[in-house]
The first five atom37 places (N, CA, C, CB, O) and aatype in JSON, in Angstrom:
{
  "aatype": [20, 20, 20, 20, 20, 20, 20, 20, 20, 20, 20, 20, 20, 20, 20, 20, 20, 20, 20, 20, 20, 20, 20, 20, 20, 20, 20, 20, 20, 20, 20, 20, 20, 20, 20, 20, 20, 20, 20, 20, 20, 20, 20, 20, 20, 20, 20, 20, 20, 20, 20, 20, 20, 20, 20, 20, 20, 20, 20, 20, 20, 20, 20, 20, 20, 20, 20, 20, 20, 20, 20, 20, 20, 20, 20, 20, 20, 20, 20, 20, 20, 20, 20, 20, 20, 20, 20, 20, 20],
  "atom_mask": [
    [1, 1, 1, 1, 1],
    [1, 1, 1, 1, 1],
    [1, 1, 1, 1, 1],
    [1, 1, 1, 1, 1],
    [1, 1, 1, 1, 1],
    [1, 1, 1, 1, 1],
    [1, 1, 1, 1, 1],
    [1, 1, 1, 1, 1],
    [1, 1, 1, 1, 1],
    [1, 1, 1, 1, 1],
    [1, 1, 1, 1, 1],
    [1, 1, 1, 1, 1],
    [1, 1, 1, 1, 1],
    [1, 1, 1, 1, 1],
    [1, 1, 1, 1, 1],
    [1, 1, 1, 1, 1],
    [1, 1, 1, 1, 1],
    [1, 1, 1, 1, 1],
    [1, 1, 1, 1, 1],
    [1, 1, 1, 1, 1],
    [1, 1, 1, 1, 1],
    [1, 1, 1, 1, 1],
    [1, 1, 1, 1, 1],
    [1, 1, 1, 1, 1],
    [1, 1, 1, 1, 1],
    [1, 1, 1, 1, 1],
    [1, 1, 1, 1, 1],
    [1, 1, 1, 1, 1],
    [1, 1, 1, 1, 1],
    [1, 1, 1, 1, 1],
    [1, 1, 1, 1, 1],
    [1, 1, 1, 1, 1],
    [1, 1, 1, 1, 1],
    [1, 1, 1, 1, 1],
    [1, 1, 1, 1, 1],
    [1, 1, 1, 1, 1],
    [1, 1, 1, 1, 1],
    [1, 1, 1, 1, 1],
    [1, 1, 1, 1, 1],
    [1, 1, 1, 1, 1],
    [1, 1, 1, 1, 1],
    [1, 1, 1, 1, 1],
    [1, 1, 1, 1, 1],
    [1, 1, 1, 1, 1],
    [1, 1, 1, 1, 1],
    [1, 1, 1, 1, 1],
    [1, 1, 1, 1, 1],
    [1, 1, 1, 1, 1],
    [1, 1, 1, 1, 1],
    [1, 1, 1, 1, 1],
    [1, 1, 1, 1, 1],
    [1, 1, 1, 1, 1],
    [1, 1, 1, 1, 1],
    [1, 1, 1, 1, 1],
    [1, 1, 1, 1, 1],
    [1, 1, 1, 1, 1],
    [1, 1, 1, 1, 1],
    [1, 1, 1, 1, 1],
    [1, 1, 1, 1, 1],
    [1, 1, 1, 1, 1],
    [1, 1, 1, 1, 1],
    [1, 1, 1, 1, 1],
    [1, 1, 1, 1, 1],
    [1, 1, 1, 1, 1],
    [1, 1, 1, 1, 1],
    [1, 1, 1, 1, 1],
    [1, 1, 1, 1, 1],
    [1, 1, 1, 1, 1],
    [1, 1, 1, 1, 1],
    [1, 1, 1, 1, 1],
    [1, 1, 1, 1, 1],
    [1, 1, 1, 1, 1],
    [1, 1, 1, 1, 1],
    [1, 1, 1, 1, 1],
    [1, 1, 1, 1, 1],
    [1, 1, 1, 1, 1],
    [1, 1, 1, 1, 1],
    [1, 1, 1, 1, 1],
    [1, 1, 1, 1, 1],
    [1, 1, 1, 1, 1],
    [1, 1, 1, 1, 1],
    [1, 1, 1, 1, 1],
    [1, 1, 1, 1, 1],
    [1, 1, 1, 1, 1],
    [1, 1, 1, 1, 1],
    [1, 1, 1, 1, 1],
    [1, 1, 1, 1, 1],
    [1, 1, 1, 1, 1],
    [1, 1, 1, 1, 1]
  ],
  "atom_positions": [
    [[27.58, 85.76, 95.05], [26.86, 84.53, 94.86], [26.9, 83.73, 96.17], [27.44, 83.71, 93.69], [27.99, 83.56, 96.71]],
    [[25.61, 83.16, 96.79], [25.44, 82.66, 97.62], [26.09, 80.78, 97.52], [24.06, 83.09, 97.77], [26.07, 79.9, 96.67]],
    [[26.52, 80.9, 98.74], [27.64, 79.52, 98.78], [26.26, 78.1, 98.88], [29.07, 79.6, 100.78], [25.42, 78.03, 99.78]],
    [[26.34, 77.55, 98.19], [25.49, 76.63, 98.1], [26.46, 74.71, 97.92], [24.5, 77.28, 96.67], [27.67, 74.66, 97.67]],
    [[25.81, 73.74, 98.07], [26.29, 72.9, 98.41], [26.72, 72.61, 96.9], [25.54, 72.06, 99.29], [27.65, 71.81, 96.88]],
    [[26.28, 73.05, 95.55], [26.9, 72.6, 94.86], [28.22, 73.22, 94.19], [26.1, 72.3, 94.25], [28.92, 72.74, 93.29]],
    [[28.39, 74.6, 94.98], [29.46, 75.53, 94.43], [30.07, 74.75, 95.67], [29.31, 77.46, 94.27], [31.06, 74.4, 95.03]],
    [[30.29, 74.17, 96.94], [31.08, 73.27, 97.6], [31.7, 72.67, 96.79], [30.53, 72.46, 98.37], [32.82, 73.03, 96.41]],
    [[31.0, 71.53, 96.32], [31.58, 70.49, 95.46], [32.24, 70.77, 94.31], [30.72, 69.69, 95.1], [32.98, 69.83, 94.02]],
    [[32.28, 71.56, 93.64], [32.94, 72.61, 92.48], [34.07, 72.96, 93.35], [31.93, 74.12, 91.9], [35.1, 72.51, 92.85]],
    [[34.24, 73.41, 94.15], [35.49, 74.39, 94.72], [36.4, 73.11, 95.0], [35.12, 75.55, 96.34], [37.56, 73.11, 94.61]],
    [[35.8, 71.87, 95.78], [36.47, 70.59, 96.68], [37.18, 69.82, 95.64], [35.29, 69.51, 97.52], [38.24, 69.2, 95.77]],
    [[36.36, 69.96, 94.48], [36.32, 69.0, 92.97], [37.69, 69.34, 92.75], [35.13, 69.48, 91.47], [38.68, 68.62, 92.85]],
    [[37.56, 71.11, 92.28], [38.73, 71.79, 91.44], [40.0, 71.65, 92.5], [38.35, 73.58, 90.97], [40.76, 70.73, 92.22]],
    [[40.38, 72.49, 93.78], [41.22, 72.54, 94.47], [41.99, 71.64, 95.21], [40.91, 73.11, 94.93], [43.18, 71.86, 95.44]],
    [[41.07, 70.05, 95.84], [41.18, 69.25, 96.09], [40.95, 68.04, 95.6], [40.97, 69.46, 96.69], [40.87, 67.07, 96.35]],
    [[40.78, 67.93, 94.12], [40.89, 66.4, 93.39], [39.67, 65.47, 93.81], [42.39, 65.54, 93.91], [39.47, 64.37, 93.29]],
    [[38.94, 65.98, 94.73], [37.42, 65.12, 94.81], [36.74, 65.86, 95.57], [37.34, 63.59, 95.44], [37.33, 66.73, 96.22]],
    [[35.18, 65.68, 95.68], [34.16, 65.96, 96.33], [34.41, 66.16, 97.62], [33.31, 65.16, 96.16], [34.38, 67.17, 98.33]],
    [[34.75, 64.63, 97.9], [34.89, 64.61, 99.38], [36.4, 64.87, 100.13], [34.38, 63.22, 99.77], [36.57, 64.95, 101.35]],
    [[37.32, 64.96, 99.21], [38.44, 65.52, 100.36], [38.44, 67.2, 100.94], [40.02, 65.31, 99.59], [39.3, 68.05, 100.71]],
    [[37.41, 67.32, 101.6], [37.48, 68.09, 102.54], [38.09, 69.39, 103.31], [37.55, 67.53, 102.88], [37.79, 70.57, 103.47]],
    [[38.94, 68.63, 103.64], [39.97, 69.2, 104.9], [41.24, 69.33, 103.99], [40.26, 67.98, 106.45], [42.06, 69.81, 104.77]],
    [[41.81, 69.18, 102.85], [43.01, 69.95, 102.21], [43.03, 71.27, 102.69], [42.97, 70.02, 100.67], [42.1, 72.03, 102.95]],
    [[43.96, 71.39, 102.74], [44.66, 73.13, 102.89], [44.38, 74.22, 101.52], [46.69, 73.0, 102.99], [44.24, 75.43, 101.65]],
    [[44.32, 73.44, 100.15], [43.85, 74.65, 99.52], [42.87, 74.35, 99.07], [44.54, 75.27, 98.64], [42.61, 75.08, 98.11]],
    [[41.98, 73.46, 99.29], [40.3, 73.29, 99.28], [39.76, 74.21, 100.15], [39.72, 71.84, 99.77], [38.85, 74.98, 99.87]],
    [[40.55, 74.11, 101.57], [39.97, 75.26, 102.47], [40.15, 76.5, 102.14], [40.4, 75.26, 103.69], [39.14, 77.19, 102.28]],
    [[40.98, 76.99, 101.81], [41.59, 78.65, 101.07], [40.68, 78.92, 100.22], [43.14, 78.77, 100.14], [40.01, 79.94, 100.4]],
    [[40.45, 78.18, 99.21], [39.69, 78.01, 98.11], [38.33, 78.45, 98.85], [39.78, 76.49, 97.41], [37.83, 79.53, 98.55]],
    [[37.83, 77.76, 99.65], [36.32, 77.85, 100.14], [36.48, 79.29, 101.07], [35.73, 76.27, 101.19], [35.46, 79.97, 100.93]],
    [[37.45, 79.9, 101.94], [37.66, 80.96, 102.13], [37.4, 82.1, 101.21], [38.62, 80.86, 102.43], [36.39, 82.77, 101.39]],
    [[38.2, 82.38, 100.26], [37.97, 83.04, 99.4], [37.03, 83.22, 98.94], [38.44, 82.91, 98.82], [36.65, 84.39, 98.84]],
    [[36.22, 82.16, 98.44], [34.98, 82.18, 97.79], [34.41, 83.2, 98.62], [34.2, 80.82, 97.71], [34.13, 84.22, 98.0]],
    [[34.1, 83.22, 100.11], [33.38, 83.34, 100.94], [33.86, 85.24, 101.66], [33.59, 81.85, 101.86], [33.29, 86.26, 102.05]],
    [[34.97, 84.82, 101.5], [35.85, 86.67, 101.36], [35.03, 87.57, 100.36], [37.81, 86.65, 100.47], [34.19, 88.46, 100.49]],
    [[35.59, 87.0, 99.4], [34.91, 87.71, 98.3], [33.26, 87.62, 98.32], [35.47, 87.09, 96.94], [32.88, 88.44, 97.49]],
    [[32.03, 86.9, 98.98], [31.32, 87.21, 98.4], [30.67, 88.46, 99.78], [30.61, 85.91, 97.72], [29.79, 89.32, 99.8]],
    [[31.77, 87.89, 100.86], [31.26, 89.03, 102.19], [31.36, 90.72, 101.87], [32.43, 88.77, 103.7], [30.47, 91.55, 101.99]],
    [[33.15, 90.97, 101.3], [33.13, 92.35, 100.75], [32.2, 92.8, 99.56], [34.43, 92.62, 100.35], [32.0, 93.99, 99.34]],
    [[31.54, 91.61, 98.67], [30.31, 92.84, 98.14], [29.14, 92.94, 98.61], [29.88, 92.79, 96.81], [28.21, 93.57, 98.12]],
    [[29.14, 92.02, 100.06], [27.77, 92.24, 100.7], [28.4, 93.35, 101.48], [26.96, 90.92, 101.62], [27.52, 93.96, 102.07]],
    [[29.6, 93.87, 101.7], [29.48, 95.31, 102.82], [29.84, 96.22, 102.05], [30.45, 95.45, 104.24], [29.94, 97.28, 102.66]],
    [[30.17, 96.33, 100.63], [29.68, 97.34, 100.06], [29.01, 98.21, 100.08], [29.46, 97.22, 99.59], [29.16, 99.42, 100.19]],
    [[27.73, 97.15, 99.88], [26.27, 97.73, 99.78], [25.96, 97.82, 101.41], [25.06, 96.61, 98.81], [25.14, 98.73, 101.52]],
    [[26.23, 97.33, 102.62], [26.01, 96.95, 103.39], [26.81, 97.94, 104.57], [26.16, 95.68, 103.15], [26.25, 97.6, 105.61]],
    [[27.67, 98.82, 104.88], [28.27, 99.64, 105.24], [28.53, 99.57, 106.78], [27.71, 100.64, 104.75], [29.67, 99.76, 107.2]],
    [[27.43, 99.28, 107.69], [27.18, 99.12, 108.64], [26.74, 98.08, 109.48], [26.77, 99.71, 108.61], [26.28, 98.09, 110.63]],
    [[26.97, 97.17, 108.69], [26.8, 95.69, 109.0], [27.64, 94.95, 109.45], [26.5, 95.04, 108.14], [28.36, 94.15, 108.86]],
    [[27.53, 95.35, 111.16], [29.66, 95.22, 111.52], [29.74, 93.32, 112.18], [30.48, 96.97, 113.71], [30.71, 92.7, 112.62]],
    [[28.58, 92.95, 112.04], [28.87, 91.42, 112.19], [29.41, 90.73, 111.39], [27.97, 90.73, 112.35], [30.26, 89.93, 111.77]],
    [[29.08, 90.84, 110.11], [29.34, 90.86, 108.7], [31.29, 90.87, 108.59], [28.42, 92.45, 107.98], [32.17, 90.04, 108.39]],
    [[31.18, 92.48, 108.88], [32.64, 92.86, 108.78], [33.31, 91.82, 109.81], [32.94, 94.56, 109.2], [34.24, 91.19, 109.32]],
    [[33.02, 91.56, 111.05], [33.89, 90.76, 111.9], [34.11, 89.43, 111.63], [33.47, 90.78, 113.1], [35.01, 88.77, 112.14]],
    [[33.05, 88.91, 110.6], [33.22, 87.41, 109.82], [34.19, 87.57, 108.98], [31.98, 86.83, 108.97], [34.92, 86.65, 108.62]],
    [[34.3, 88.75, 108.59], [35.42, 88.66, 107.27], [36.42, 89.22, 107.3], [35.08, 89.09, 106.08], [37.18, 89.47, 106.36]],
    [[36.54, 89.56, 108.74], [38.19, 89.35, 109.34], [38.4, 88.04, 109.76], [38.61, 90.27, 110.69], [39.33, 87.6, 109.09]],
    [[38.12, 87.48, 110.29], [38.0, 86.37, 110.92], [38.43, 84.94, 109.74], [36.4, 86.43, 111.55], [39.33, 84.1, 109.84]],
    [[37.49, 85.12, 108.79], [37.98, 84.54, 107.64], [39.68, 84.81, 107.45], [37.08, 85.15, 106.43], [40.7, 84.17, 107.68]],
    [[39.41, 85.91, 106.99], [41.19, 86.4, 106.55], [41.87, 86.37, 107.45], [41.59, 87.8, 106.03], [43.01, 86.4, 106.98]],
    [[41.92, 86.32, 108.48], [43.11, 85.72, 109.7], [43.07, 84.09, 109.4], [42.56, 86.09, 111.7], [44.07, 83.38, 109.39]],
    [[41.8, 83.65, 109.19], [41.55, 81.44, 109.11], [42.98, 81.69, 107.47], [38.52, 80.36, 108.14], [44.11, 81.22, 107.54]],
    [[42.53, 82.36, 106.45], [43.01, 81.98, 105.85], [44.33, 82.46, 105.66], [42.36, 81.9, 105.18], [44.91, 81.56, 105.05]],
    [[45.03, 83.29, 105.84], [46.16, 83.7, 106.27], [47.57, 82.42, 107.17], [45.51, 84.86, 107.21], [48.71, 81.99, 107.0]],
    [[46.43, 82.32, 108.09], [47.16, 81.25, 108.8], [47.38, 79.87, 107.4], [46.0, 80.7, 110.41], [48.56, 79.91, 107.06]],
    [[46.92, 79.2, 106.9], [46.52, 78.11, 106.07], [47.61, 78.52, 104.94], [44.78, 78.06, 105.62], [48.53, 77.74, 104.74]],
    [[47.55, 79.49, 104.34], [48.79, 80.46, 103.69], [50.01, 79.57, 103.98], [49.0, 82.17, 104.49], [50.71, 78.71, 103.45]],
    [[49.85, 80.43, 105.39], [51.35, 80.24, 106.09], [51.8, 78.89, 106.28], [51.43, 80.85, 107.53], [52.99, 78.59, 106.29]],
    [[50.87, 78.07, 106.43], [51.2, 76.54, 106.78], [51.63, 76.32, 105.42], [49.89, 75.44, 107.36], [52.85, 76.2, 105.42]],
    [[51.17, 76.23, 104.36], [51.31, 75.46, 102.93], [52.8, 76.42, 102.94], [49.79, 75.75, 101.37], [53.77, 75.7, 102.69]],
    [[53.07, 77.47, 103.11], [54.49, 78.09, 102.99], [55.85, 77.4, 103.38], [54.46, 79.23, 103.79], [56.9, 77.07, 102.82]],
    [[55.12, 77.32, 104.97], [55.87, 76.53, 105.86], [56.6, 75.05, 105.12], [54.78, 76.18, 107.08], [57.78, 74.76, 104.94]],
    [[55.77, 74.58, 104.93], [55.67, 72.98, 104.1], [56.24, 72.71, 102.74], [54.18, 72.58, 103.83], [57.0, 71.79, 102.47]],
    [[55.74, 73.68, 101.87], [55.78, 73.09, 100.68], [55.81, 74.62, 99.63], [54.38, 71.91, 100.53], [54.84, 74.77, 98.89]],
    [[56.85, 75.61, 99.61], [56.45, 76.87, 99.13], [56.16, 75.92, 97.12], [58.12, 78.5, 99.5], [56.4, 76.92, 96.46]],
    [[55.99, 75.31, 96.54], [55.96, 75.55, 95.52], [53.91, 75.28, 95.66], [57.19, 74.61, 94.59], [53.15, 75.93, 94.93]],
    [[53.4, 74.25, 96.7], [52.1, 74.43, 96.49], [51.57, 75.65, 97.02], [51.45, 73.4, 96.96], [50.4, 75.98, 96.8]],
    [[52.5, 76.5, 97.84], [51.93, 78.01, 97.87], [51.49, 79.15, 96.86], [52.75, 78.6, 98.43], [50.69, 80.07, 96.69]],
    [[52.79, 78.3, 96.16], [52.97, 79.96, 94.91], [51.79, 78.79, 93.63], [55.8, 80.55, 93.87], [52.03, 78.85, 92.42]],
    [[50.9, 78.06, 94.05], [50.27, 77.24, 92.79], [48.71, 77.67, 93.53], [50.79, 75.12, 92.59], [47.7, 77.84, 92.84]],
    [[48.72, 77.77, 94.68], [47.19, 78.17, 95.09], [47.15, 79.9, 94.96], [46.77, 77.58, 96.94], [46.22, 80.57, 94.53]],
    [[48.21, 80.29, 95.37], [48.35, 81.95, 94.89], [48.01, 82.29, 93.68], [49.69, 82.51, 94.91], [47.19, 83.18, 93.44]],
    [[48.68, 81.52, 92.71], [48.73, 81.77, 91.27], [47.07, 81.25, 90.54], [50.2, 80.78, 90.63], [46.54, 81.8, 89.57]],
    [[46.41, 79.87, 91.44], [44.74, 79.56, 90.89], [44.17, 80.44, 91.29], [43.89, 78.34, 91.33], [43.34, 80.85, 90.47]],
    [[44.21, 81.14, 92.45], [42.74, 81.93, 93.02], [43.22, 83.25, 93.05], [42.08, 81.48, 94.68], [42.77, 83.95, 93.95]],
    [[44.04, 83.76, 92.28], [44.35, 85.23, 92.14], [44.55, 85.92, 93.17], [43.48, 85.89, 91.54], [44.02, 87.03, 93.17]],
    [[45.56, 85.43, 94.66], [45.39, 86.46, 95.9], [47.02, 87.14, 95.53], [45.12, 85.53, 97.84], [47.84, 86.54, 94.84]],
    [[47.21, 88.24, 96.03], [48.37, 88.83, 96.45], [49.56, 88.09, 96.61], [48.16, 89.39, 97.52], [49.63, 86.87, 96.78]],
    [[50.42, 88.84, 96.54], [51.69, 88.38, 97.57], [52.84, 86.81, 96.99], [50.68, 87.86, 99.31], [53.77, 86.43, 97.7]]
  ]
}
């Protein structure tokens, strides 16, 4: 599903407590993911579409790092954004 301004506000709403807070750490993860996930079923189908693929490393290193910060800080809001958006680890 294509990221549109109102699946923004849905993701900012749920993860970050309003529209407009932005820049939270798991508003951003949150909007990562979204965006992870919708890149690997475009290279599915898409195989050879290595710009594609280099966005969505790139992502997963952005969000990796953001991980690590909320770890750094505060492990119980780690293991609470792990546990909403279903990642690993």
């Amino acid at each position: 599903m294509k990221l549109t301004a109102d699946i923004k506000k849905d993701i900012f709403k749920e993860h970050a407590g309003s529209e407009t807070n932005t820049g939270q750490a798991e508003a951003q993860i949150a909007l990562f993911t979204h965006r992870i996930s919708h890149l690997t079923e475009h290279l599915k189908e898409n195989k050879k579409d290595y710009s594609a693929e280099l966005s969505l490393v790139k992502l997963v290193g952005k969000r990796r790092a953001l991980l690590n910060y909320i770890a750094k800080k505060d492990i119980f809001r780690y293991r609470d954004i792990i546990g909403k958006l279903g990642l690993r680890k």
